[in-house]
GUPA-478438 format. One record per atom (N, C-alpha, C): x, y, z. Coordinates in steps of 0.02 Angstrom, whole numbers, plus 50000, padded with zeros to 5 digits. Layout:
XYZ...
END
This chain:
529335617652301529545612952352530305613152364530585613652311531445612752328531645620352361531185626852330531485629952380531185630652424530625628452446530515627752521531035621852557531035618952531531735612652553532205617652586532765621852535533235625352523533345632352599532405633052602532465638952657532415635752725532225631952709532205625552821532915623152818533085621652767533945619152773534285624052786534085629152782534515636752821534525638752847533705636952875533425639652947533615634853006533895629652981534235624253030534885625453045535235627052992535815628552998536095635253021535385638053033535695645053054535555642453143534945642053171534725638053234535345635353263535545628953231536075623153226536845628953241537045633753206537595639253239537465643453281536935647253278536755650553355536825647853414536585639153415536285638053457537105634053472537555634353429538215632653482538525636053502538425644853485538645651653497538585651753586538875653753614538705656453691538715664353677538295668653710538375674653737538805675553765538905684253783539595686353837539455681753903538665684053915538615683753979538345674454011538525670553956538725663153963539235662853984539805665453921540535666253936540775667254011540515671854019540725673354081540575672554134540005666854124539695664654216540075656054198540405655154144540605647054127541545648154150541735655454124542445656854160542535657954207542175660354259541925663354339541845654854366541665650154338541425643954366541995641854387542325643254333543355638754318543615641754377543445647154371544095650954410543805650554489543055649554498543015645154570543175640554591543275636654529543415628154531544235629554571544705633954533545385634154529545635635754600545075642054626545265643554677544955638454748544565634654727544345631854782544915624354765545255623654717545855618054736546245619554771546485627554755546945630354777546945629554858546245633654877546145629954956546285623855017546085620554950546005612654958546705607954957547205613354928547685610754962548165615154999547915620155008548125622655083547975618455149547175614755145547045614455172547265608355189547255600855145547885596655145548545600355186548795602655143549515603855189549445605855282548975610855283549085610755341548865605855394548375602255371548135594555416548755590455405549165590155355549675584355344550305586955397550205592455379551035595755451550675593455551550135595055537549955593855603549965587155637549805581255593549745575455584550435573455595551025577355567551625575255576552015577255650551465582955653551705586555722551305584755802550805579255765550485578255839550655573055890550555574155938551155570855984550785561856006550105563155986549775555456005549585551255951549245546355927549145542155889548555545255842548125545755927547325547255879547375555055861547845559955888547735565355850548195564555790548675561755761548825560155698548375558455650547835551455684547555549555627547195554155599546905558255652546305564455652546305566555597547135570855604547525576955541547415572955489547785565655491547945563455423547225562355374546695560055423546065557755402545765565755372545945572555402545755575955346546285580055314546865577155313547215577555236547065573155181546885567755210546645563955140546095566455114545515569555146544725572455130545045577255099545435581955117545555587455059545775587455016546365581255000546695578654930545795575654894545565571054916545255569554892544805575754857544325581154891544135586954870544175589054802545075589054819545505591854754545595589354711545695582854708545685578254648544895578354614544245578954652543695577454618543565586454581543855589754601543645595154594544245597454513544745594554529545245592154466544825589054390544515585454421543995581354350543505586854348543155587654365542555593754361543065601054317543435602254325543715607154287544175606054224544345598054213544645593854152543825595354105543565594454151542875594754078542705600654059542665604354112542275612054080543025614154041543535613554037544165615953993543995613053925543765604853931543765602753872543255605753811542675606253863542185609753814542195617753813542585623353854542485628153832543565633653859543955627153860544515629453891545175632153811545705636553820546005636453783546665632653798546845629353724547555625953736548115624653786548255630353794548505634453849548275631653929547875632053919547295629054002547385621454008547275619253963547285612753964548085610853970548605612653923549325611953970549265612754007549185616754059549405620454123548995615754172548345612754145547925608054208548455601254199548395599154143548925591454130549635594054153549915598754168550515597654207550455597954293549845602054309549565600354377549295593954375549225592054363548875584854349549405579754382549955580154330550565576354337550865576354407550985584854437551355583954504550735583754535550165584654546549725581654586549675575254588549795570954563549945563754553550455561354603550915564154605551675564954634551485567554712551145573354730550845577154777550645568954815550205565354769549775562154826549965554454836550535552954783551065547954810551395550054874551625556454876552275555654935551655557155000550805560354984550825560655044550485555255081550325550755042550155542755062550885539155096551195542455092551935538855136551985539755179551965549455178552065551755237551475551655299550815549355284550385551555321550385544255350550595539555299550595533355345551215530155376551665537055392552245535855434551945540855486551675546155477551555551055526551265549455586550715543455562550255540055610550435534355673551225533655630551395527555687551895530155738552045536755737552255539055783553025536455818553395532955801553905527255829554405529855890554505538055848555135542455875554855544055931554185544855946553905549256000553685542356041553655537656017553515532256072554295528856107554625531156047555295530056099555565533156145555515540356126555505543856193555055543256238554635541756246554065539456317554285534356345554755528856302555065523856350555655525856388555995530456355556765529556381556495537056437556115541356414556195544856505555525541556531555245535956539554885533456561554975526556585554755520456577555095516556609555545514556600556095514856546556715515156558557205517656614556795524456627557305529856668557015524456749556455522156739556345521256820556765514756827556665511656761557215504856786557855505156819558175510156758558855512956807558905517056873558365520056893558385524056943558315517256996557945513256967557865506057034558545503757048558685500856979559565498856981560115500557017560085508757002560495514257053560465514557108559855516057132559455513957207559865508057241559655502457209559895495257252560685495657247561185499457198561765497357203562015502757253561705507357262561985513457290561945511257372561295506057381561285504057448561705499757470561755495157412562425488657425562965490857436563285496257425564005499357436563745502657499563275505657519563395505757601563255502257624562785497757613562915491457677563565485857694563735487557627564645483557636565235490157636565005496057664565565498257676566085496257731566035492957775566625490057827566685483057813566415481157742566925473357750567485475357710567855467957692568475469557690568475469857615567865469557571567835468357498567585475557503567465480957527567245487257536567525491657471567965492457441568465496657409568005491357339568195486157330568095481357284567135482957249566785481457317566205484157295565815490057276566125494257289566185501357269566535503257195566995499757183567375499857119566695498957054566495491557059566035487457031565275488757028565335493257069564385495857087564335501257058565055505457066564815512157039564885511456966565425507056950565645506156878564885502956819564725499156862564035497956847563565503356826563565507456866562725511956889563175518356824563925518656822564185524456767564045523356685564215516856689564175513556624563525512756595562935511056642562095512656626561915518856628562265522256666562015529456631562395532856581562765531956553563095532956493562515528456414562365523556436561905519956413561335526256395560935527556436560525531356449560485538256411561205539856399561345547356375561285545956308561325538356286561445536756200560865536156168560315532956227559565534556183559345539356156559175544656200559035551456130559045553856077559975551856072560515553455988560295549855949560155542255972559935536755922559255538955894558905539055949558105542555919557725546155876558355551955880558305557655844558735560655768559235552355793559675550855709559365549855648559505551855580559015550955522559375545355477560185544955515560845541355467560715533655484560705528155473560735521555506561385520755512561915525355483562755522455499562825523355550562565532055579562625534255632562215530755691561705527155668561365521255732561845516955740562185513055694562565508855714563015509855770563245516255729563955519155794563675519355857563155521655846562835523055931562565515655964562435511155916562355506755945562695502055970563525503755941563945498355948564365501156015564345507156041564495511956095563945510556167563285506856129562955505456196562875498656198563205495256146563455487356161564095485956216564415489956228565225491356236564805492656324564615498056323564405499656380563995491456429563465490256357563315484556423563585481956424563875480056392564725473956418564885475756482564995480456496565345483356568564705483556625564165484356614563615483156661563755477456698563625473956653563485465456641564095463456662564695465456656565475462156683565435462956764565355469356787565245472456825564935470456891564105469956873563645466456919564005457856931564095454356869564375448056878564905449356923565445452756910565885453256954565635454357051565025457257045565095459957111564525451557144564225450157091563815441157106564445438757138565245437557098565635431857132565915433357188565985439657239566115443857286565735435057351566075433057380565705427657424565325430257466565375437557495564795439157547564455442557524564325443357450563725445357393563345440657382563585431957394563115427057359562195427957416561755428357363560905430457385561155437057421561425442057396561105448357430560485451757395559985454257448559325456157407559665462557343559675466157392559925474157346560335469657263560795468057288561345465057218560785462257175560525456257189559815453657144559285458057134559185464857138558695468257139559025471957073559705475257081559935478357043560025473656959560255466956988560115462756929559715463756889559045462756913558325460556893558105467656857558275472256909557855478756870558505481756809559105480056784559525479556744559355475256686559145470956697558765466556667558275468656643557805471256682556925473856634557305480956589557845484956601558045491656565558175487456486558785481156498558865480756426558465478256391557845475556415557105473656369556905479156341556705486156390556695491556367556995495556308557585493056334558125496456290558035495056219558005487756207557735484256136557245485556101556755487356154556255490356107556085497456089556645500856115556855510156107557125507756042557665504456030558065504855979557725499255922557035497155930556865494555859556345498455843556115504755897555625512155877556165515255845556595516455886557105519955834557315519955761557505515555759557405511155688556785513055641556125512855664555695512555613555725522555598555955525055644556205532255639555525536055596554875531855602554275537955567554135546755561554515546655646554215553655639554905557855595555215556555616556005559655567555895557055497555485553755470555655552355408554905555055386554505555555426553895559755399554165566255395554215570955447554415577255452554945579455398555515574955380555815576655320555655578155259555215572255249554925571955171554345577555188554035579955223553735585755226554045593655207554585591755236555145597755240555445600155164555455594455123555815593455083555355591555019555245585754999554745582154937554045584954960553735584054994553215587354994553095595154979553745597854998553635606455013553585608354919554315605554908554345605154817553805603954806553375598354789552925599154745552495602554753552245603554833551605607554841551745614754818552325617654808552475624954791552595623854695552545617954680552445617954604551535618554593551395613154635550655612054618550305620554607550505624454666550085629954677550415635554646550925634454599551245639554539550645636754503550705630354469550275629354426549515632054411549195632954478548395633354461548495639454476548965645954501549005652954495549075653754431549555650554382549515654654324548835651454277548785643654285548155641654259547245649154279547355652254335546875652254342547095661454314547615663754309547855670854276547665669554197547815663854187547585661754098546795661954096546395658954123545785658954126545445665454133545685671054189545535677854174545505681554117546085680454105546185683854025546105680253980545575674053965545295671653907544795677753884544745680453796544405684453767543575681653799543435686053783542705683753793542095685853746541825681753711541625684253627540925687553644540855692953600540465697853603540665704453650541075703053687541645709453718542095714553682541765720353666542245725553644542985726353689543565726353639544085726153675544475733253612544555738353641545165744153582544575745253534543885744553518543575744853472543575738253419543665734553463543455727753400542965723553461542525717653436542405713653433542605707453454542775704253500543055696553515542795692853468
END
């Protein structure tokens, strides 16, 4: 009995090591798995990046969200496809592998902080809605403005305030378009010192609008002229305009998306995809047991 005991306790224990042994040809359909896993992250954030640039680059709302909605599906991809290859390392990965995934790990972490910033600056578009105001109804406000003052100086060219109204009309209609020339710079500024400057240059200016038109109101054979009150009024709807160019400006999304794309995003994504190239060059050249290699044995 004891050595029948003695021979099942061996025959278990032999079972019990075989049976945690893998073959070559385990080995190698379980390393072939990895190295699909590796390369289909690798994809997966190509494929991120390029929905996230487009997203930054699209000129409307809903094609932003579009991009951004599948840059997040491909981060996501990559992250699930990240855990699925943390396990098969754990149970059949070398040392080596497992550094190289936990330091992808880390800037992928980093990867999908900055692009949760950027994708939800990309979407609001601010820079590109400011330009639709200022050559859009901005520009028509002033073109109205111009219009009515350009008419008021000829219809008072033979009174005797003629020289006077001409001074004040044009000085007006120069000083708003100088105005006009400052939206763009502001728009497209990334500095807020440099907004200031520009903004304190189109404070200055409406001062002189605004001095200007008043001046040409106290003119006595100006009091109720249509044109003069027209130019008012539509001077009036520009700097509503104007206010709300320069608080798009301000939120400056697309310049501050496109940067951090340019820049923090580009860094990590060119770390991330060092990482799973050499992670997945390590995985190639894991031995593979029962493989003759020089005449030995793995």
């Amino acid at each position: 009995m004891a050595a029948g005991a003695a021979v099942l306790l061996l025959f278990v224990g032999v079972v019990l090591l075989f049976g945690r042994e893998r073959g070559p040809d385990a080995w190698l359909a379980g390393r072939e798995q990895r190295i699909d896993l590796v390369a289909r992250m690798q994809l997966g954030l190509a494929s991120a990046s390029e929905a996230e640039k487009s997203a930054v680059l699209a000129i409307t709302d809903r094609e932003s969200q579009v991009f951004a909605d599948q840059a997040r599906a491909s981060t996501a991809d990559v992250e699930r496809e990240r855990g699925e290859l943390a396990g098969l390392l754990d149970h059949g990965g070398t040392q080596h592998e497992k550094e190289l995934l936990a330091q992808f790990s880390q800037h992928f972490g980093e990867f999908q902080q900055i692009d949760d910033e950027l994708l939800d600056l990309a979407v609001r578009n601010s820079n590109l809605k400011a330009y639709a105001l200022t050559y859009g109804a901005a520009s028509d406000a002033l073109d109205e403005t111009s219009a009515a003052l350009s008419r008021l100086v000829g219809a008072n060219a033979d009174s005797k305030d003629a020289k006077q109204v001409m001074s004040l009309a044009f000085g007006a209609e120069i000083a708003a378009l100088r105005i006009q020339t400052l939206l763009p710079p502001h728009i497209a500024e990334a500095s807020d010192a440099r907004m200031d400057e520009l903004e304190a240059r189109i404070n200055r200016e409406d001062d002189l609008v605004r001095s200007d038109l008043q001046g040409l109101g106290a003119l006595s054979n100006l009091q109720g002229d249509a044109d003069l009150a027209l130019a008012q009024s539509r001077y009036g709807r520009f700097r509503e305009i104007q206010k709300q160019i320069l608080a798009l400006s301000r939120e400056n999304t697309n310049v501050r998306s496109l940067s951090i794309s340019l820049n923090q995003k580009r860094r990590v994504m060119l770390v991330c995809h060092d990482l799973l190239s050499s992670l997945q060059e390590a995985i190639r050249k894991e031995p593979i047991p029962g493989v003759r290699f020089g005449g030995w044995f793995q």
